[in-house]
NUMAR-927739 format. One record per atom (N, C-alpha, C): x, y, z. Coordinates in steps of 0.02 Angstrom, whole numbers, padded with zeros to 5 digits, always signed. Example, Ala and Ser with C-alpha at 12.3 -4.5 7.8 and 13.67 -1.06 7.14 Angstrom:
2
+00660-00284+00390+00615-00225+00390+00660-00165+00390+00642-00112+00354+00684-00053+00357+00645+00002+00394
This chain:
387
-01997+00003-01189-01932-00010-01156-01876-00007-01208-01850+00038-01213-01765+00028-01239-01716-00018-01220-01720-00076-01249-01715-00140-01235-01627-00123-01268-01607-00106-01314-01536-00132-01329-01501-00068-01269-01511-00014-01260-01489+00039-01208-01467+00005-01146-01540-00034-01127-01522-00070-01068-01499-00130-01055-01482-00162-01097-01428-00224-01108-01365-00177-01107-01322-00130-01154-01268-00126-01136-01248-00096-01080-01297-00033-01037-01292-00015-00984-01256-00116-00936-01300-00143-00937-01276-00196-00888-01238-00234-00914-01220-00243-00982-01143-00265-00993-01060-00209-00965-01086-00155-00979-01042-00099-00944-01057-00119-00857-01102-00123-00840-01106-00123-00774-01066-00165-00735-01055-00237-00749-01043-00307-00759-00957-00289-00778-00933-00293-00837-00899-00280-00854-00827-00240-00819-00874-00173-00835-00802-00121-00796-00861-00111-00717-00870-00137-00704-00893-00113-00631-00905-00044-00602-00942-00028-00676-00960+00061-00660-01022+00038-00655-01071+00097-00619-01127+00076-00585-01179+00096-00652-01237+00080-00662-01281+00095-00723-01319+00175-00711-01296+00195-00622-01341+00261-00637-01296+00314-00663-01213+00321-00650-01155+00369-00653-01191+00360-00746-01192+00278-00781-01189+00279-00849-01260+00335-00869-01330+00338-00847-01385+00362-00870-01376+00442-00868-01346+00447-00804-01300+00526-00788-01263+00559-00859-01228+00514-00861-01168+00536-00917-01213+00548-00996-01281+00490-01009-01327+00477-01056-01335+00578-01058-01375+00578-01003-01414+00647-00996-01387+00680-01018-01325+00709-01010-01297+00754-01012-01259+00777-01070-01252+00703-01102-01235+00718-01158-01298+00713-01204-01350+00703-01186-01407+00741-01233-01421+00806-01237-01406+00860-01181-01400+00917-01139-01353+00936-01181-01285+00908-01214-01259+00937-01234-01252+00933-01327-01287+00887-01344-01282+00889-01407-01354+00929-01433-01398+00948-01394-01451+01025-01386-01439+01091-01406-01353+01079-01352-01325+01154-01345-01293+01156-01416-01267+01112-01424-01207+01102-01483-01258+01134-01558-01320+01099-01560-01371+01087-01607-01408+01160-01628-01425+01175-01561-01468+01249-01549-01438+01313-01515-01388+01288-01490-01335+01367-01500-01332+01348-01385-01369+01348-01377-01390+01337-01298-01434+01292-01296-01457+01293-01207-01489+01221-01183-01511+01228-01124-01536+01303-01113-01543+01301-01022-01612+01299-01026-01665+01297-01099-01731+01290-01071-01739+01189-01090-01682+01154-01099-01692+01083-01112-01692+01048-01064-01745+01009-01043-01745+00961-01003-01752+00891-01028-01715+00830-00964-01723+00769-01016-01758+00738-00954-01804+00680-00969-01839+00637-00940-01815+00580-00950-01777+00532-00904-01765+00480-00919-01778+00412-00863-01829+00377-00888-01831+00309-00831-01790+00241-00820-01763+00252-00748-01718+00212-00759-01727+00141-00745-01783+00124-00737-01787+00057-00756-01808+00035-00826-01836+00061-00872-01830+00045-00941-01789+00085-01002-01748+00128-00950-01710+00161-01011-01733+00200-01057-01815+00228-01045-01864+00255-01113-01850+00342-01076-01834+00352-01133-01813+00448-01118-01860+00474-01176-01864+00548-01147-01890+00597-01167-01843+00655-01168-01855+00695-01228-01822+00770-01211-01849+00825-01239-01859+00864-01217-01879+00914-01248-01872+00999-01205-01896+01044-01260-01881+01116-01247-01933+01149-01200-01948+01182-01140-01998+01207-01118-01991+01284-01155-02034+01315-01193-02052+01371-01221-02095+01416-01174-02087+01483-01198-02139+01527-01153-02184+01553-01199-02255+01564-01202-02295+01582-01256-02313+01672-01261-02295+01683-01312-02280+01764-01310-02328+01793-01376-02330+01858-01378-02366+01874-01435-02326+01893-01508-02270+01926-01478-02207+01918-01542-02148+01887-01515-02129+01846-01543-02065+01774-01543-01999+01837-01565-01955+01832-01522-01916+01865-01510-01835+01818-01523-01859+01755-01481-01784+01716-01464-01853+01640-01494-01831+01630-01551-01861+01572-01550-01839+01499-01537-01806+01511-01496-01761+01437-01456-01797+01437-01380-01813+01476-01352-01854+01489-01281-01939+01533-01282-01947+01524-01335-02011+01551-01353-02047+01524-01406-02120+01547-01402-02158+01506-01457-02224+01570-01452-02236+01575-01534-02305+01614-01518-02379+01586-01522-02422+01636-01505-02477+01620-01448-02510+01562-01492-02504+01584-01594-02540+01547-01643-02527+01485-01638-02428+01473-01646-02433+01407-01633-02440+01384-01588-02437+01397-01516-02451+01375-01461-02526+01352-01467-02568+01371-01487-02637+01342-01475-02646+01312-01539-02608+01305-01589-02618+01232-01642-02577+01177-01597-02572+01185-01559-02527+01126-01510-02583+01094-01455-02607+01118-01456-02676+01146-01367-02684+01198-01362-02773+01218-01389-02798+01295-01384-02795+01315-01305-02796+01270-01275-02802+01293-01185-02758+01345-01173-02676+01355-01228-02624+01395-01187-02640+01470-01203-02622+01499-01171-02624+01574-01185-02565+01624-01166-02558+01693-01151-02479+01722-01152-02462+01703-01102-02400+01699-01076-02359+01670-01009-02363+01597-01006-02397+01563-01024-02398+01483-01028-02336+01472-01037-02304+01398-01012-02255+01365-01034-02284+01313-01075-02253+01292-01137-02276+01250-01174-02185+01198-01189-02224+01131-01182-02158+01084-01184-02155+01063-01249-02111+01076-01306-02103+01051-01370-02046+00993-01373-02050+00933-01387-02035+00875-01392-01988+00877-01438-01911+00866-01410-01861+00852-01476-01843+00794-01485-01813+00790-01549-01806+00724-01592-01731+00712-01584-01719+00659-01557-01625+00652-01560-01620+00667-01630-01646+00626-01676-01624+00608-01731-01610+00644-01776-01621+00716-01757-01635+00772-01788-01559+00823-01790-01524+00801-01733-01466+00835-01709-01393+00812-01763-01356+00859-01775-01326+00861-01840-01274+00807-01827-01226+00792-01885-01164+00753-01853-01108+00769-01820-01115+00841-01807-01068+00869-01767-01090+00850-01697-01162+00873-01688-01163+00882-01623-01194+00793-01575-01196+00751-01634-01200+00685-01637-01143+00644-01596-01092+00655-01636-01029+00645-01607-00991+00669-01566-00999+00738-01548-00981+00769-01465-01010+00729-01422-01086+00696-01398-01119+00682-01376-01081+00607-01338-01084+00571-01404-01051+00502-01400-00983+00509-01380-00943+00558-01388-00869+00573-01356-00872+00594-01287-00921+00616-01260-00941+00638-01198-00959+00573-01149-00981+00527-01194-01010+00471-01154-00950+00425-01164-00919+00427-01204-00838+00366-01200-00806+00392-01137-00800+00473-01138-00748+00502-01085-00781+00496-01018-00847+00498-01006-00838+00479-00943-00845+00407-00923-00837+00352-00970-00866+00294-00956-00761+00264-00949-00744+00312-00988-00652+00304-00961-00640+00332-00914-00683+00384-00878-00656+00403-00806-00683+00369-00741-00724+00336-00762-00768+00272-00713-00712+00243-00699-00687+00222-00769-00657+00141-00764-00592+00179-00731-00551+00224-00727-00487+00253-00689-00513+00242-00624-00575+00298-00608-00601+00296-00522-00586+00238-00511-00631+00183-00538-00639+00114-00497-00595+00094-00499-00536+00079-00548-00464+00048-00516-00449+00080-00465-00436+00162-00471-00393+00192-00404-00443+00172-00339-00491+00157-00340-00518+00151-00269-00495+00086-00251-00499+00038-00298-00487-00024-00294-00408-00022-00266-00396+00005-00286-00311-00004-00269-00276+00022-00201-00316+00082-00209-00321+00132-00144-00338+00119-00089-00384+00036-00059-00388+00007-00032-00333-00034-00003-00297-00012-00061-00241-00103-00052-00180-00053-00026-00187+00008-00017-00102+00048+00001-00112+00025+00083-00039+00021+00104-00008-00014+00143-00015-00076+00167-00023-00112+00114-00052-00176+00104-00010-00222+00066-00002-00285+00058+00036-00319+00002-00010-00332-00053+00024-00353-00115-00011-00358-00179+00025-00409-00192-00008-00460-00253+00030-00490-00270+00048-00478-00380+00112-00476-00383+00092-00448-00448+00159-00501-00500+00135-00495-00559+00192-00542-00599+00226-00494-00654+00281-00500-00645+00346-00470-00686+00324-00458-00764+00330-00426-00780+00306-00410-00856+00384-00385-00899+00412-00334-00890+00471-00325-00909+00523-00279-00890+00589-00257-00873+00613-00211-00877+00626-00162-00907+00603-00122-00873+00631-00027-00926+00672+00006-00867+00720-00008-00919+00796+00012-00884+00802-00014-00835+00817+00015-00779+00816-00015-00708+00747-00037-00677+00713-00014-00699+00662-00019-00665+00614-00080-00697+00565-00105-00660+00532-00169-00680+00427-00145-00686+00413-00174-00734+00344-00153-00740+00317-00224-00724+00282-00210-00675+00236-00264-00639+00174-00257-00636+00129-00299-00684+00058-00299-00701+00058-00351-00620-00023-00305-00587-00063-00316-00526-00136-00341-00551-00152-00351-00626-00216-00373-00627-00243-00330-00670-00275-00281-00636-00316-00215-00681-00281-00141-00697-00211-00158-00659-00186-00095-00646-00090-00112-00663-00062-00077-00695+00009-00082-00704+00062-00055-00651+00099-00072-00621+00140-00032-00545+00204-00028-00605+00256+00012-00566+00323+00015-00578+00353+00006-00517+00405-00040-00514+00444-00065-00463+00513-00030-00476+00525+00030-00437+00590+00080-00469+00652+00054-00428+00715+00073-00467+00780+00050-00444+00786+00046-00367+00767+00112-00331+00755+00105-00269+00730+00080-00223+00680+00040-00225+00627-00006-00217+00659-00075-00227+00697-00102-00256+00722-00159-00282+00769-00171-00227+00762-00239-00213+00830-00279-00188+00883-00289-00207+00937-00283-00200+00995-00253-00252+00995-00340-00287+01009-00389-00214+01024-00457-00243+00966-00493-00280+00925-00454-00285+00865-00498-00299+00871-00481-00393+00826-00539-00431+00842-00527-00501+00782-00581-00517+00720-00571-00568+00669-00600-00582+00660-00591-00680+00607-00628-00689+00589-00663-00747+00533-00637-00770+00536-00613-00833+00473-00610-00849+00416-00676-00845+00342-00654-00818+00296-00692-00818+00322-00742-00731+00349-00686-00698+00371-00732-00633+00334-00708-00573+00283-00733-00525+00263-00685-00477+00277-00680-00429+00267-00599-00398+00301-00591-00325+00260-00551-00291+00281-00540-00222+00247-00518-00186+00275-00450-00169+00223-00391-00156+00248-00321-00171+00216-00283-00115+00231-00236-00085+00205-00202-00018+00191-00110-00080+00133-00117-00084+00094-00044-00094+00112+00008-00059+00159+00042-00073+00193+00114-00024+00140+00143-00051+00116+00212-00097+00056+00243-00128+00053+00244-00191-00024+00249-00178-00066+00245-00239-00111+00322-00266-00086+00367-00304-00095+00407-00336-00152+00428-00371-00204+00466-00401-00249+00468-00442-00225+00515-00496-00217+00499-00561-00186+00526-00606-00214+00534-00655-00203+00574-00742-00277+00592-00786-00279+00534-00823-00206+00499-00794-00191+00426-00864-00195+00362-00800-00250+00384-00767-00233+00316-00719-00225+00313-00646-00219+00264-00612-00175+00275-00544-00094+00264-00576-00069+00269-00529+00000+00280-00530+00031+00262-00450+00041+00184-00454+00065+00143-00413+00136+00145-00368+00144+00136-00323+00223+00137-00307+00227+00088-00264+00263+00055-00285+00271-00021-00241+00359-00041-00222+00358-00086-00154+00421-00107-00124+00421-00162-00122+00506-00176-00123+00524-00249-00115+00580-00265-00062+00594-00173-00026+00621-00153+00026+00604-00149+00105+00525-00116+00095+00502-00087+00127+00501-00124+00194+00508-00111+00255+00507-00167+00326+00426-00196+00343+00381-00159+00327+00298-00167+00317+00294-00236+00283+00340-00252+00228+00329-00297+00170+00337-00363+00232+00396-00344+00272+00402-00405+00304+00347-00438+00354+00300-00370+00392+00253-00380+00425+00184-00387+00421+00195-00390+00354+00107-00421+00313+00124-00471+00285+00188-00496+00266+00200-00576+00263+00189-00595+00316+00200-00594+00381+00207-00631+00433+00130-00610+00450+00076-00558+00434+00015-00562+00468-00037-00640+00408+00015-00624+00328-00031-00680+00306-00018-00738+00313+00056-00758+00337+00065-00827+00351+00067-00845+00403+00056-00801+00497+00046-00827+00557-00024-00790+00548-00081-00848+00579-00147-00831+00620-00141-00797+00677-00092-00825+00723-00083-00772+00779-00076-00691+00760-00022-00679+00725-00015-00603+00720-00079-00567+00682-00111-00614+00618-00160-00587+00580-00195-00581+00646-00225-00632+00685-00280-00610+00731-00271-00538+00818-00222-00542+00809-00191-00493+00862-00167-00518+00910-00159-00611+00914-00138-00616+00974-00047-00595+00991-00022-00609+00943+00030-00613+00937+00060-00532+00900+00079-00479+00930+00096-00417+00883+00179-00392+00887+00190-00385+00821+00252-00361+00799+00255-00275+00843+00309-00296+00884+00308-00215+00915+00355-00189+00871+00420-00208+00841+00462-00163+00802+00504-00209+00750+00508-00191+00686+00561-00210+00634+00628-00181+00615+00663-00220+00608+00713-00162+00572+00747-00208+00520+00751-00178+00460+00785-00214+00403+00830-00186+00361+00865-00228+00343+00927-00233+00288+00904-00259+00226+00871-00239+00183+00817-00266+00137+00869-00324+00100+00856-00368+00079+00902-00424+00059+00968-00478+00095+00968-00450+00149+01011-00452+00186+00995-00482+00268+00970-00466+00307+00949-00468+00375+00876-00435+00364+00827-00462+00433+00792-00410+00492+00785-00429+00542+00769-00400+00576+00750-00413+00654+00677-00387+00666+00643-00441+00708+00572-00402+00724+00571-00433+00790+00539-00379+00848+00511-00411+00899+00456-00414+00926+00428-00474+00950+00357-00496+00964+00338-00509+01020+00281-00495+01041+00259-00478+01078+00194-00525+01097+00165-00565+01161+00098-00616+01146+00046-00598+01207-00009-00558+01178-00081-00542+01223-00083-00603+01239-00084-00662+01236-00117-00711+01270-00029-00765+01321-00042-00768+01368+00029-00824+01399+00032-00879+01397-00030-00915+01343-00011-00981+01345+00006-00974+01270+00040-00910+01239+00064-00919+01168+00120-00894+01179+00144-00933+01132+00240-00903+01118+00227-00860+01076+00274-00825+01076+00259-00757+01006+00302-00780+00971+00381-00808+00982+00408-00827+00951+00408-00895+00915+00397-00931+00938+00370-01005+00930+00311-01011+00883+00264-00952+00885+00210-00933+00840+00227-00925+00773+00281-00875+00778+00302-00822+00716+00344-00896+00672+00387-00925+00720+00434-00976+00691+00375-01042+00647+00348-01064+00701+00303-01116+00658+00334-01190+00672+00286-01219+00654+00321-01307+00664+00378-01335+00620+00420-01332+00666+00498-01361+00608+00515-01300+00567+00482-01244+00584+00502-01167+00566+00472-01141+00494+00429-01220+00466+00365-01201+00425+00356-01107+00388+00342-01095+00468+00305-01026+00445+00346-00968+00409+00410-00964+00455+00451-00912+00430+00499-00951+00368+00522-01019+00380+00542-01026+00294+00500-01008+00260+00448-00986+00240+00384-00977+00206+00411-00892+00174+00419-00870+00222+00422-00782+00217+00488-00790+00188+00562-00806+00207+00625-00819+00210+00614-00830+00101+00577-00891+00100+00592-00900+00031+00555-00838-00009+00493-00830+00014+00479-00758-00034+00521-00714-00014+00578-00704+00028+00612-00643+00016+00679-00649-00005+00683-00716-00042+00737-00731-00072+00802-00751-00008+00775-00801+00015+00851-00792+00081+00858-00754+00122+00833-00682+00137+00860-00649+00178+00847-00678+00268+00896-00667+00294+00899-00680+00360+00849-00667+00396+00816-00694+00455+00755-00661+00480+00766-00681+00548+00780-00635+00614+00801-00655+00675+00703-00603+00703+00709-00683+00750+00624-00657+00800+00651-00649+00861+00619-00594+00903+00657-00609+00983+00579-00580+00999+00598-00572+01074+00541-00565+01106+00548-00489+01127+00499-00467+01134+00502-00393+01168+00498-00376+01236+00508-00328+01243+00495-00319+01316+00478-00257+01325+00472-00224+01391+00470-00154+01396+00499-00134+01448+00561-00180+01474+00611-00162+01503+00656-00172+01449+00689-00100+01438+00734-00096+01370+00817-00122+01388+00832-00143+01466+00901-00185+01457+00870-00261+01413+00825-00286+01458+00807-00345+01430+00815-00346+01338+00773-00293+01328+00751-00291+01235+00810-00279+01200+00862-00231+01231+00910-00224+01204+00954-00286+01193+00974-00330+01251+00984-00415+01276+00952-00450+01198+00895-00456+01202+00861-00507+01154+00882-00466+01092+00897-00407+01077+00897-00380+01012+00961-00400+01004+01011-00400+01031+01076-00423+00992+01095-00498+00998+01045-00543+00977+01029-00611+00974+01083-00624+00931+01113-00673+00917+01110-00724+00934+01190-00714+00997+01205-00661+00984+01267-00669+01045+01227-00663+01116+01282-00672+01171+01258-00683+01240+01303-00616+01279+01257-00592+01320+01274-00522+01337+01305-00542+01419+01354-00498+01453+01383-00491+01517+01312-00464+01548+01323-00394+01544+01270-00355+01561+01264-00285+01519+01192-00266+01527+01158-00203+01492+01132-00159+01537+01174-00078+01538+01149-00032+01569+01119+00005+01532+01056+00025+01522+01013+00070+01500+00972+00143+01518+00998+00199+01484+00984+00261+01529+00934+00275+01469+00855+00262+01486+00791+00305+01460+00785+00348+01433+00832+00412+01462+00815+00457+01441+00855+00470+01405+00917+00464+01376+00974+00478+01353+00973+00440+01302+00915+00379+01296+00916+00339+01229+00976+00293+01200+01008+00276+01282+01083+00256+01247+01107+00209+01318+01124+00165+01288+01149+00077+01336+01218+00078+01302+01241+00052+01377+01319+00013+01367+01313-00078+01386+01324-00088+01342+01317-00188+01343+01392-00190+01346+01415-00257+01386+01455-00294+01391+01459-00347+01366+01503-00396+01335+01500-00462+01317+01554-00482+01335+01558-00563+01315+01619-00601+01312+01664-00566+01280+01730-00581+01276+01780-00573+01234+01761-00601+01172+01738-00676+01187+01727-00738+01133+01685-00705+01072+01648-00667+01108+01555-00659+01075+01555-00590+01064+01613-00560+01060+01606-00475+01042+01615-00472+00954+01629-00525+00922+01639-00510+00844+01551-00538+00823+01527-00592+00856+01452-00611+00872+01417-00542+00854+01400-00510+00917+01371-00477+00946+01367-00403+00898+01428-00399+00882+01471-00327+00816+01430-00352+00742+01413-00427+00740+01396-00431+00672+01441-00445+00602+01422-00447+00557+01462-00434+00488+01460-00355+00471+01538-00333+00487+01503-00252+00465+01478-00226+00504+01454-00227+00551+01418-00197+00611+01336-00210+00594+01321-00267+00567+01248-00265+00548+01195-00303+00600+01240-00336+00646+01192-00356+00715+01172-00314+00760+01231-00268+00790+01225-00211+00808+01195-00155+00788+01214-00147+00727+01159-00105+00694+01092-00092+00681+01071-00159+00683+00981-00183+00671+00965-00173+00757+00999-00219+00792+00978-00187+00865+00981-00123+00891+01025-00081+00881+01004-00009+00896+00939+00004+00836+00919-00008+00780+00878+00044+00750+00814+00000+00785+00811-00064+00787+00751-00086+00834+00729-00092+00895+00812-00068+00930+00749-00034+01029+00758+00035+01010+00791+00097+00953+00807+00136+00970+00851+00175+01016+00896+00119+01031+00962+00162+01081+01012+00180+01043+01057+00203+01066+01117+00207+01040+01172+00150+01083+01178+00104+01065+01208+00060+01104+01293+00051+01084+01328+00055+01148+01415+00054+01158+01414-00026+01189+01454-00046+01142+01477-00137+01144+01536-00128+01174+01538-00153+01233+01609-00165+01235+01636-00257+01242+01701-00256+01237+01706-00367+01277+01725-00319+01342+01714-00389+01395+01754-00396+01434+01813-00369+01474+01858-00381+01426+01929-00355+01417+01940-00281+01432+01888-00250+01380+01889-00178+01365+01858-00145+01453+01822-00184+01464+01775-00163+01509+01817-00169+01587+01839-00208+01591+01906-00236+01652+01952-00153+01646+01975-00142+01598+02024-00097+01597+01998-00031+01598+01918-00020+01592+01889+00072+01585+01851+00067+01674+01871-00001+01705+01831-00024+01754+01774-00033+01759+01740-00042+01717+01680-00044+01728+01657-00143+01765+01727-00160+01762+01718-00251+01784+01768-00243+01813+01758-00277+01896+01829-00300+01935+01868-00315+01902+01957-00312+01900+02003-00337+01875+02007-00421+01863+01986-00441+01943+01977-00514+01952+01907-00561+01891+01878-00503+01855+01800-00539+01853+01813-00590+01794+01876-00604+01760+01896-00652+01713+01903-00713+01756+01936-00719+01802+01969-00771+01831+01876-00808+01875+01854-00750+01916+01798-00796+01932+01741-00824+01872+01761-00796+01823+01710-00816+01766+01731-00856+01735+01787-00869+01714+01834-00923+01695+01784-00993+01674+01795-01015+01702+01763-01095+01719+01672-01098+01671+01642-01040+01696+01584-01037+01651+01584-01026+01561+01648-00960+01562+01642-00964+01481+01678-01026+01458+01736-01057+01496+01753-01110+01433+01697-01158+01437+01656-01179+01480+01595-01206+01458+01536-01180+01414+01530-01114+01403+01493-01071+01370+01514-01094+01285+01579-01093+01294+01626-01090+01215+01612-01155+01211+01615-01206+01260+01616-01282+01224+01564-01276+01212+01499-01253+01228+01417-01255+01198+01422-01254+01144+01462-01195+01140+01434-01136+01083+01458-01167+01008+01514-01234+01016+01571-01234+00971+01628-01188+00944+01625-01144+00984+01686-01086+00962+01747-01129+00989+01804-01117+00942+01881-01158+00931+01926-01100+00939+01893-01041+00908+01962-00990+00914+01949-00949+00959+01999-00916+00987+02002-00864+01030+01993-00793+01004+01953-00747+01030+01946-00673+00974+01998-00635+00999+02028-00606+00976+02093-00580+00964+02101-00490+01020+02026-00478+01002+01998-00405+01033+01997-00361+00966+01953-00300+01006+01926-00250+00942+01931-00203+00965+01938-00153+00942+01932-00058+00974+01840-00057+00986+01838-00018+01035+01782+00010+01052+01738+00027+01003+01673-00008+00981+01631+00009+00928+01552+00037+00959+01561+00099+00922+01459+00134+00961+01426+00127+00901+01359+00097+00899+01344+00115+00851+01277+00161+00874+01243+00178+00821+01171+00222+00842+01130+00209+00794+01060+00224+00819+01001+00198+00778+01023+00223+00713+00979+00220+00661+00999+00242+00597+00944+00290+00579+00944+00341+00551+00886+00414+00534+00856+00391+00470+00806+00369+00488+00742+00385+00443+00736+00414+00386
């Protein structure tokens, strides 16, 4: 038994998590090749090797001839029968080589053959390892900036977190860890070659599958996101089972769950509504937190006209148009806001419909705490946003 062979085979095994037969493979072959290196060629060399004790053999099969022509694949008949008189012409006769015998050239090709593939193991097995984890979260800790960009050690494998990828407001520490959404993972001659987000809208929905049981288990499913990476998102949910809230799920006790996500994403805003698959309704819940008149929705045309308060049209418009905005890119309409006001005068609302409504919004406004009156706005459309 080749007792020290097969100790480091299973420290390599153990170790880099390459398997011990790819290592006996790589053994062979580079005996195969320090033959060729040694004796010019190697196609009459065969190696014998057992892989449970690691005890090899190698040697040349010869053909027995009466004049030796190529004496690397031949042997004559004389010496052939000082070996075993039994052989005679055409016989194959197996002559037994000596590693030890092979020069230092072809010594050290051998052993360079066996480093290089025992470094292409260890590449495979990260990239598979990793290659598993694409569209997935990772968790990885800050190592340092080059230039804009941030190098984030994952364990066995190095990512780059590029300018684009980054949250503009966001800003970290070396030796600080965060949580990273695996866009792809590459196979490269120096490695995998990682690409990871801190943007991505996915990032938001594998936080929420690892910190709600409902969504990890399917009862509860995210039908659509839309995000403002640092800034806002919106997601709406959806619950296979009716004695679960989807929202109430996603939120958590005392809102537990989503402060949870909220602080790994540094503050950003996180609005849950419910879905539907009547798209006035979804469109309704998507421009949360304002309160809608009414929503006409044409299917096919991919495009709703909502009404609101007067009060609740700067609500509803957002900062910037970013309420509105996240709700069209998450039912996909192109949605026209109008107030009230606007809507009275293109007719689309009786002239009278202020005066009978009267009485409800200033109770609406005392709910709501609104003090000021909104002044009015020009007609704002917005439309989903392109991909």
């Amino acid at each position: 038994m080749n007792t020290e062979l097969l100790e480091a085979l299973n420290v390599l095994e153990k170790e880099k998590d390459i398997s011990k037969e790819t290592l006996l493979d790589a053994i062979e072959n580079s005996l195969l090749n320090a033959c060729k290196n040694h004796f010019g060629k190697a196609d009459n060399v065969k190696v014998i090797m057992d892989r449970e004790t690691c005890d090899y053999q190698l040697y040349a099969e010869k053909e027995v001839v009466e004049d030796v022509e190529d004496d690397i694949e031949q042997i004559s008949l004389e010496d052939a029968r000082n070996i075993d008189g039994k052989y005679d012409v055409g016989d194959i006769v197996q002559i037994p080589i000596e590693s030890k015998s092979f020069g230092r050239i072809a010594t050290q090709n051998a052993k360079n053959l066996i480093l290089q593939k025992i470094r292409e193991e260890e590449r495979k097995v990260v990239y598979d390892q990793y290659f598993e984890k694409e569209k997935d979260i990772v968790t990885g800790v800050v190592q340092r900036y080059v230039g804009r960009n941030i190098s984030i050690n994952l364990g066995k494998a190095d990512a780059m977190l590029t300018e684009n990828e980054q949250v503009k407001s966001e800003s970290f520490k070396p030796t600080e860890r965060i949580k990273l959404y695996v866009v792809e993972v590459k196979n490269t001659t120096k490695g995998p070659k990682i690409l990871v987000s801190r943007t991505h809208p996915e990032l938001v929905k594998r936080l929420f599958e690892s910190e709600v049981t409902e969504v990890r288990e399917g009862v509860v499913e995210i039908k659509g996101i839309a995000r403002e990476a640092g800034s806002r998102t919106k997601i709406s949910v959806w619950s296979n089972d009716p004695d679960v809230d989807p929202v109430g799920a996603c939120v958590g006790m005392n809102g537990a769950r989503v402060n949870a996500i909220v602080n790994e994403l540094r503050g950003e805003k996180i609005d849950i509504i419910n879905w539907s698959d009547n798209p006035a309704i979804l469109i309704e819940n998507a421009l949360s937190p304002a309160k809608v008149i009414s929503v006409m929705a044409d299917p096919d045309e991919k495009a709703a006209s909502v009404i609101v308060p007067d009060y609740q049209l700067s609500l509803a418009i957002g900062k910037e148009g970013q309420n509105a905005r996240l709700a069209a890119r998450l039912t996909g309409y192109k949605i026209d806001i109008k107030s009230e006001t606007q809507a009275i005068e293109s007719g689309e609302l009786p002239e009278n419909y202020m005066e009978l409504s009267e009485g409800v919004y200033e109770q609406e406004m005392y709910e709501d705490g609104y003090e000021e009156e909104y002044t009015g706005a020009d007609e704002i459309v917005f439309e989903e946003a392109e991909e």
